[in-house]
C-alpha positions in Angstrom: 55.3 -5.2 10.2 58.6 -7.4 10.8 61.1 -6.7 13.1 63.6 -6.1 10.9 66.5 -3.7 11.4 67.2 -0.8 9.4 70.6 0.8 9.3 70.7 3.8 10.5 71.9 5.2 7.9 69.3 4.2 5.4 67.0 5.4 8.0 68.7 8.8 8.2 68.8 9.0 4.3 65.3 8.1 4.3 63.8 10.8 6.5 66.0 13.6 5.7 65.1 13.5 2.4 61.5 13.6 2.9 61.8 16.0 5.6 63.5 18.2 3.0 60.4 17.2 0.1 63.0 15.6 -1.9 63.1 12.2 -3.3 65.5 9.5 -1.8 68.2 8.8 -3.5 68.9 5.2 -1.2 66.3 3.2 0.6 63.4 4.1 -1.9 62.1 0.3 -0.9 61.3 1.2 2.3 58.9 3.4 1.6 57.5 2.2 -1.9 53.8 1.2 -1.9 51.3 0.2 -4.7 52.7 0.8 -8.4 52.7 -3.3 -9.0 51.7 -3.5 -12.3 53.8 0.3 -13.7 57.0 -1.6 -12.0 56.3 -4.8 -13.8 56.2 -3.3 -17.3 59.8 -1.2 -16.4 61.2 -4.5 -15.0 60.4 -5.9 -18.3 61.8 -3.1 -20.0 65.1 -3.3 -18.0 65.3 -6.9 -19.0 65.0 -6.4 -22.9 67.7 -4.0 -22.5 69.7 -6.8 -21.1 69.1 -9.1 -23.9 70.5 -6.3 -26.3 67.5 -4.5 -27.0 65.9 -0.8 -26.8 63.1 0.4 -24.8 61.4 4.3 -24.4 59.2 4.9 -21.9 57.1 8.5 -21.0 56.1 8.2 -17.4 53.4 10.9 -16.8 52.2 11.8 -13.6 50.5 15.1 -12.1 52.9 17.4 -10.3 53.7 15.5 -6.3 52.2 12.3 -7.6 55.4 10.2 -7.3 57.0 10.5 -10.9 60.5 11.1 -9.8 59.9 8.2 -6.6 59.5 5.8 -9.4 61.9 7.0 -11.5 64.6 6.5 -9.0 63.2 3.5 -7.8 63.3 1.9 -11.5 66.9 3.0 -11.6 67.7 1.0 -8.2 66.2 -1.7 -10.1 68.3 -1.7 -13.1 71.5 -1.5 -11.4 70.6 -4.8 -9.2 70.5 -6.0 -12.7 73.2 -4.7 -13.9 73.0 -2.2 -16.1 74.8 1.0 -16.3 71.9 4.0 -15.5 73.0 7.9 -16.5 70.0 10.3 -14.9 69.7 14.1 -15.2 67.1 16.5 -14.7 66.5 18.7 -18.0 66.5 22.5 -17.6 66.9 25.6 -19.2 70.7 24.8 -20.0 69.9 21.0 -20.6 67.8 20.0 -23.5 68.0 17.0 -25.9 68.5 19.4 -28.9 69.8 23.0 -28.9 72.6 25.0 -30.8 74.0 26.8 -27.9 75.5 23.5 -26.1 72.7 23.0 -23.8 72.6 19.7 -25.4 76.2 18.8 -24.9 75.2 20.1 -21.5 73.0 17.4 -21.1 75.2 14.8 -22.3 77.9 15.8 -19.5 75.3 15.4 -16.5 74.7 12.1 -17.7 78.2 10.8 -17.9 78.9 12.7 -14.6 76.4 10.6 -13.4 76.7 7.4 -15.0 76.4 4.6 -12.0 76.7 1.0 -11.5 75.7 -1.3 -8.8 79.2 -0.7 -7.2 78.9 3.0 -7.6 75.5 3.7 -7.4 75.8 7.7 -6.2 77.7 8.6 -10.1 81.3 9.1 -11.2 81.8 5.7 -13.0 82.5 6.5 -16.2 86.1 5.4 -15.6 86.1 2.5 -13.8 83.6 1.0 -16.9 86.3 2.1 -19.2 88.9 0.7 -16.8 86.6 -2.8 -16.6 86.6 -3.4 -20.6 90.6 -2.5 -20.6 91.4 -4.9 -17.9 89.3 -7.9 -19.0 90.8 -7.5 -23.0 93.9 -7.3 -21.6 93.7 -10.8 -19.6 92.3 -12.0 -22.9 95.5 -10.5 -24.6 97.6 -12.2 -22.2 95.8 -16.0 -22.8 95.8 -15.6 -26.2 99.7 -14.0 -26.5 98.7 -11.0 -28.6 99.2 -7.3 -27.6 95.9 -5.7 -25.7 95.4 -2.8 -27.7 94.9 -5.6 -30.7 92.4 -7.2 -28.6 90.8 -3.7 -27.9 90.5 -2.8 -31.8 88.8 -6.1 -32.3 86.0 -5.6 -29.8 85.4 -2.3 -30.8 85.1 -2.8 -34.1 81.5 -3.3 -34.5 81.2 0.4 -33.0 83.3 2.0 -36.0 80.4 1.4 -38.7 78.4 4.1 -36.5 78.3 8.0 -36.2 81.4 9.0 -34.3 82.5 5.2 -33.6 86.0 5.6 -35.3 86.5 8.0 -32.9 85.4 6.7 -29.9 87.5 3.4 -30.9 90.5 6.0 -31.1 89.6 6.8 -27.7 89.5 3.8 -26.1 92.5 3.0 -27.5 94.4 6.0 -26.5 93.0 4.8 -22.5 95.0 1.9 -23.1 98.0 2.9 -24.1 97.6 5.4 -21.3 97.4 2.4 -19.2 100.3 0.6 -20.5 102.6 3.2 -20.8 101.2 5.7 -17.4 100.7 8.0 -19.3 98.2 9.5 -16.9 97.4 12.7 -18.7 96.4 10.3 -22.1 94.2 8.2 -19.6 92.5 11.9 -18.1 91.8 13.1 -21.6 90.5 9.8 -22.8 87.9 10.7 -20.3 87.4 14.1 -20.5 86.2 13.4 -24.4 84.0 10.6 -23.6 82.6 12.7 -20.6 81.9 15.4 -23.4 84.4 17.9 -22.4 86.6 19.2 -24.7 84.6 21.9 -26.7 87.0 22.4 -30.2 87.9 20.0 -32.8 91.7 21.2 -32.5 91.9 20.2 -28.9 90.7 16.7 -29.1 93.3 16.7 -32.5 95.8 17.8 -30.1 95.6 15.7 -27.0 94.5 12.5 -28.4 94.4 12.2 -32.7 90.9 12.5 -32.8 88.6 14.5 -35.3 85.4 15.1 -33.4 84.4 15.7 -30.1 80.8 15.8 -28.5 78.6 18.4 -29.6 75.5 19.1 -29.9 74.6 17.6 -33.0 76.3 14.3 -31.4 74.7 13.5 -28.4 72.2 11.0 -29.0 74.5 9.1 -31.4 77.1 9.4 -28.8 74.5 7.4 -26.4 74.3 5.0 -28.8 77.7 3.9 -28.8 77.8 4.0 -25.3 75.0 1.5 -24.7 77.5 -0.7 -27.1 80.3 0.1 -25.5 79.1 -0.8 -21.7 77.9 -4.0 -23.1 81.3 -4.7 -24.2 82.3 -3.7 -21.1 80.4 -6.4 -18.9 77.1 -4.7 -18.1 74.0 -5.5 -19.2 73.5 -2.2 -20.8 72.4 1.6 -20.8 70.0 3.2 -19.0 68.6 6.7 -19.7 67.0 8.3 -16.4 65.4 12.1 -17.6 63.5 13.7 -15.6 61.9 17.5 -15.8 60.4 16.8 -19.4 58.6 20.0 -18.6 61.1 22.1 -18.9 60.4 21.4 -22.8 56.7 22.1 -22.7 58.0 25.5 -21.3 60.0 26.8 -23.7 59.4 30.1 -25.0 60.4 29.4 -28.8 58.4 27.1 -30.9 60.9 26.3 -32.9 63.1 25.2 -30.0 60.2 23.0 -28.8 60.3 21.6 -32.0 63.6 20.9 -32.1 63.6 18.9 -28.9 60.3 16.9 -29.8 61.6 16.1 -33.6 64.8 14.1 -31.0 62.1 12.5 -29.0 60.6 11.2 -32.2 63.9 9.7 -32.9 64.9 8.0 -29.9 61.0 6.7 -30.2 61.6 5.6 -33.8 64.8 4.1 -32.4 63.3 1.9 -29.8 60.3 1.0 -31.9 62.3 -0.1 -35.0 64.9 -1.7 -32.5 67.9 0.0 -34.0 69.1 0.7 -30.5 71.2 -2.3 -29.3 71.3 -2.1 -25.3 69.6 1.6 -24.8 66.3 2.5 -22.9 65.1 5.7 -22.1 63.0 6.8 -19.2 60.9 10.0 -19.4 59.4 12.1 -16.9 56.5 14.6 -17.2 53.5 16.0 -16.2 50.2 15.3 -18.3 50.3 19.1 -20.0 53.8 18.1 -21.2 52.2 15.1 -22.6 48.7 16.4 -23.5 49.0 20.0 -24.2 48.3 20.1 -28.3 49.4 23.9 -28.2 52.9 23.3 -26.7 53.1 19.7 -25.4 54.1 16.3 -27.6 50.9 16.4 -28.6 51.7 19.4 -30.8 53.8 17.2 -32.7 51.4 15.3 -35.2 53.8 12.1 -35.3 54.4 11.8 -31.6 50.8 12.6 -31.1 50.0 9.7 -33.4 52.4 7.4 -31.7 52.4 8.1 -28.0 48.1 8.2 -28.3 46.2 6.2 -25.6 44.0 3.0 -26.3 40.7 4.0 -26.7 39.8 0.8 -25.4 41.8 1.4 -22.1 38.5 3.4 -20.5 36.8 2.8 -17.0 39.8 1.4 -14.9 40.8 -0.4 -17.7 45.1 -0.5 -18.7 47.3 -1.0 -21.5 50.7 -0.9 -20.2 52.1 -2.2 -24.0 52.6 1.3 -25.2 55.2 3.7 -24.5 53.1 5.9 -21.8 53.0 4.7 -18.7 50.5 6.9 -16.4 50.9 7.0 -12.9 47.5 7.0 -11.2 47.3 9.3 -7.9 47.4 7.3 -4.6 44.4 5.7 -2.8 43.4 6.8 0.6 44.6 3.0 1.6 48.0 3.9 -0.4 48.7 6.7 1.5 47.9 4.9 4.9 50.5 2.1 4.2 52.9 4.7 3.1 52.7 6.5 6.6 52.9 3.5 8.1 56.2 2.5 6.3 57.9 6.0 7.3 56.6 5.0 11.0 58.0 2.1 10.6 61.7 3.9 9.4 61.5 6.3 11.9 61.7 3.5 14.3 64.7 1.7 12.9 62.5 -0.9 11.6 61.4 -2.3 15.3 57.4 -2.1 16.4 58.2 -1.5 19.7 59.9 2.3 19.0 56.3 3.2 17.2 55.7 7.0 18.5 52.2 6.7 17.1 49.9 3.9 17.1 47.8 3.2 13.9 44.5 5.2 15.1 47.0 8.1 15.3 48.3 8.0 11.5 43.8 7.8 10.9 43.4 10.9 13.0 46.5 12.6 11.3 44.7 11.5 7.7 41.6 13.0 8.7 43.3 15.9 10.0 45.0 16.6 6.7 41.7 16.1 4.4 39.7 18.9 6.8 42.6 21.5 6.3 42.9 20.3 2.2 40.9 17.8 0.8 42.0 15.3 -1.3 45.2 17.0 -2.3 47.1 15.3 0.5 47.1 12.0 -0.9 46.8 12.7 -4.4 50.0 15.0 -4.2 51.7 14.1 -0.4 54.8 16.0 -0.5 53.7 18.6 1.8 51.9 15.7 3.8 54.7 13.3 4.0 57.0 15.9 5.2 54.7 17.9 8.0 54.4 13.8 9.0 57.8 13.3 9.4 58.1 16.9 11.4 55.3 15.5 13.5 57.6 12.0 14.2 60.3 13.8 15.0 58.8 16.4 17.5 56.9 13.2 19.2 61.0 11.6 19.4 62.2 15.0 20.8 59.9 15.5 23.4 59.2 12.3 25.2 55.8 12.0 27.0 54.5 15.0 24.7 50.6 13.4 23.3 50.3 13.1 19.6 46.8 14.1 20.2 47.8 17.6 21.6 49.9 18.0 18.1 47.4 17.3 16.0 45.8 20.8 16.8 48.8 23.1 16.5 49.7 20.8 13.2 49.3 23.2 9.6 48.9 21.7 6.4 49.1 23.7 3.3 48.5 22.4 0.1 51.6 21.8 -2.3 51.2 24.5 -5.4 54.5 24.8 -6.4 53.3 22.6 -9.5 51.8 26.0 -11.1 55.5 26.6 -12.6 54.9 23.9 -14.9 52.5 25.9 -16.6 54.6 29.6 -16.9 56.7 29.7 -19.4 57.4 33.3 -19.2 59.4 32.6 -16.0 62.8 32.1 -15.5 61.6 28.9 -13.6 63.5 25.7 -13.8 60.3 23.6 -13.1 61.9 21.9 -9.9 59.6 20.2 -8.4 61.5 19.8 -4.8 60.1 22.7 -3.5 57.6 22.0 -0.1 55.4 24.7 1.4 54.8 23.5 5.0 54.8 24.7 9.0 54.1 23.6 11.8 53.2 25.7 15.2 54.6 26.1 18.0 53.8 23.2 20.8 53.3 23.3 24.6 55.4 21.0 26.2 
C-alpha cells in the first residue's frame, strides 16, 4: 500500500469502533473492500435522486455480513453528492406504522439526524431551513419584493400535498422569526418540522397551524421534505433504516401488517415515481426478507414485487430490482480487509506494520481452526480480536506475534440468534461482540 498519511483521528475513529464491534461512522473507506458492483447500483440510485427522482432499495445480508458497513458507507456517498441523508435504526418504539407514536418516533430520529456534507454527524435540520430562507431572501432583495413573498412562491408546489399548507405555514413563520428575532417563532418552526409537538392545539397556539406530525403523517411528511430540501439547494432526501428486523419480530400480526402494507407504499411510490427527490435504504437479514410466515414475503404483493430473477442462478446477478443481496466475504476479501486495518493501525505508513503479511495468513488460519468459516463470513468478532491483537503487539514492543497467536481466543459471533425471538424483549442490535483474549507472557 501507499504511504499515505492518515489523521489520527480518522485512525482513532476507525479502530475504536471496530474494537468496540460497531460500525464506523467516519473513515468507512479505509477499510471498505469488494462490494463493486452493490455500490455501483446505490451510486446510481443516489444520482436519480439528484435528478428529482425516487429510489427503494432492501439491502439483505445475514447477521455480521456488513449490512450496516454499507449502509453507512452509501450514506458517505450521498452526502459527497449532496444530498440530505436522515438514518435511524428501527426498534420496538420506532416503526414505519403504529398507533401508539412509535411512528412519529421514527420520524423524530430521523430529523434529529438529518446530515449534510457540512454536518455529517446530524442536527441540520436548521441550518437547511436557515439555507432556503437566506437564499429567497437575497432573491427578495434583487428582485425588490418582501422575502416571505418569495418564500410563498417557492413553496407553493408543496401546498397541493398531504400536510403541505401547513408545512408552507411553517416555513413562513421561520421567516418571520428571522426578520423580526423572534427567536421563540424560529424554535417552534423547528420543533414541528422535527415532529415535536404532540396536540393540534399547541401547534394552533404557537404557530397558526392545524396539524402537527403524527403517526398517520409520517411518510407524507418525508415527502414534502425531499421537496423541500430540493428547494433548499441539495440534491435531495435520503432515507437510511436500518434494523428491518425489528418488524419481522413483532409479536402482533396485525402490527406486521401494518408496517409491511407502508413498505408497499413507499415501493409503489418509488416504482410509479410519484416521489420527487426521495430514496429509501433498507436493512435486513434474509428471514426478514424470506420468512413467508412473518417476513415480507408474508405479504402476497411485496412478495410478488420484491421476488428474485429466476434467471439470476449459479453466480449470476440482477442488480435492476429493488433487493440488493450482500454476498458473504471471500477468504481473499477478508485478507485485504486485515490488511487495510494494518495499514490504519499504522497511520497509513508501511514502515509502522506490527505484523508482516505471513502474520495476518497465520492469524486467518488460526481463526478457521477455532471456527470455521464463520470468521470471514460474519468477522465482527474476528475483526475486533485483530485489532486487540494490533494493539497488544503496539503496547508491548519486542513481544512476537507468533507467541500471541496461541494465547489468542476466537469465538464465534451468535448474537444474530435474536433476530429470530420474537418473544424477547430484544431490540435486534446487532453491535453486540463476544470475544477474549488471554492473558500474554511478556
Amino acid at each position: 500500500m501507499t504511504t499515505v498519511t492518515i489523521r489520527p483521528k480518522d485512525r482513532d475513529a476507525v479502530l475504536q469502533s471496530l474494537r468496540s464491534g460497531v460500525v464506523p461512522r467516519a473513515g468507512q473507506h479505509l477499510i471498505q473492500v469488494g462490494r463493486t458492483r452493490e455500490i455501483k447500483t446505490l451510486d446510481g440510485d443516489i444520482e436519480r435522486v439528484a435528478d428529482g427522482g425516487s429510489t427503494f432499495r432492501l439491502v439483505i445480508g445475514e447477521y455480521g455480513a456488513g449490512k450496516t458497513f454499507f449502509l453507512n458507507l452509501i450514506r458517505s456517498i450521498a452526502l459527497e453528492k449532496k444530498l440530505v441523508v436522515a438514518s435511524a435504526d428501527l426498534n420496538p418504539d420506532r416503526r414505519l406504522h403504529a398507533s401508539g407514536g412509535q411512528a412519529r418516533s421514527l420520524y423524530a430520529e430521523l430529523m434529529r439526524n438529518l446530515a449534510t456534507r457540512t454536518k455529517p454527524d446530524g442536527g441540520a435540520l436548521a441550518g437547511i431551513v436557515e439555507k432556503f430562507v437566506s437564499t429567497a431572501k437575497t432573491e427578495a432583495k434583487t428582485a425588490g419584493v418582501a422575502a416571505e413573498t418569495v418564500i410563498r412562491q417557492k413553496l407553493d408546489q408543496l401546498t397541493e400535498m398531504v400536510n403541505g399548507y401547513d408545512f408552507a405555514e411553517v416555513i413562513a413563520a421561520y421567516c418571520r422569526g428571522a426578520e423580526e428575532g423572534n427567536e421563540q417563532l424560529k424554535a417552534d418552526a423547528i420543533r414541528w418540522l422535527r415532529g415535536e409537538f404532540t396536540t393540534k392545539s399547541d401547534a394552533k397556539q404557537a404557530l397558526g397551524v392545524r396539524t402537527y406530525v403524527d403517526d398517520a403523517a409520517v411518510y407524507d411528511q418525508l415527502k414534502l421534505m425531499a421537496r423541500f430540501v430540493r428547494l433548499a439547494g441539495f440534491g435531495g432526501l435520503l432515507i437510511n433504516l436500518d434494523e428491518l428486523v425489528n418488524l419481522y419480530k413483532l409479536a402482533n400480526t396485525q402490527a406486521r401488517a401494518s408496517n409491511y402494507e407502508q413498505i408497499l407504499r413507499i415501493l409503489n411510490d418509488s416504482l410509479q415515481g410519484s416521489a420527487v427527490g426521495l430514496g429509501f435504504i433498507l436493512g435486513g437479514t434474509p428471514e426478514f426478507l424470506l420468512d413467508t410466515r412473518r417476513g415480507l414475503y408474508s405479504y402476497p404483493a411485496l412478495q410478488s414485487r420484491l421476488a428474485q430473477n429466476t434467471f439470476a442462478t449459479n453466480g449470476l446477478v440482477d442488480f435492476s430490482g429493488p433487493v440488493v443481496r450482500l454476498a458473504a466475504l471471500t477468504p481473499e476479501d477478508f485478507y485485504v480487509l486485515l490488511q487495510k486495518v494494518r495499514h490504519v493501525q499504522a497511520g497509513g505508513d508501511p514502515a509502522n506494520y506490527l505484523l508482516p503479511d505471513q502474520g495476518i495468513a497465520s492469524f486467518m488460519e488460526h481463526c478457521s481452526k477455532r471456527i470455521g468459516d464463520s470468521y470471514f463470513r460474519t468477522p465482527r468478532t474476528t475483526i475486533t480480536s485483530f485489532v486487540n491483537l494490533l494493539a497488544v503487539l503496539e503496547q508491548n514492543a519486542g513481544t512476537a506475534w507468533q507467541d500471541l497467536l496461541g494465547g489468542l481466543a476466537v469465538s464465534a459471533d451468535s448474537a444474530g440468534a435474536k433476530d429470530l425471538d420474537v418473544d424477547g424483549d430484544g431490540d435486534g442490535d446487532d453491535e453486540l461482540v463476544n470475544f477474549q483474549m488471554a492473558p500474554t507472557k511478556n
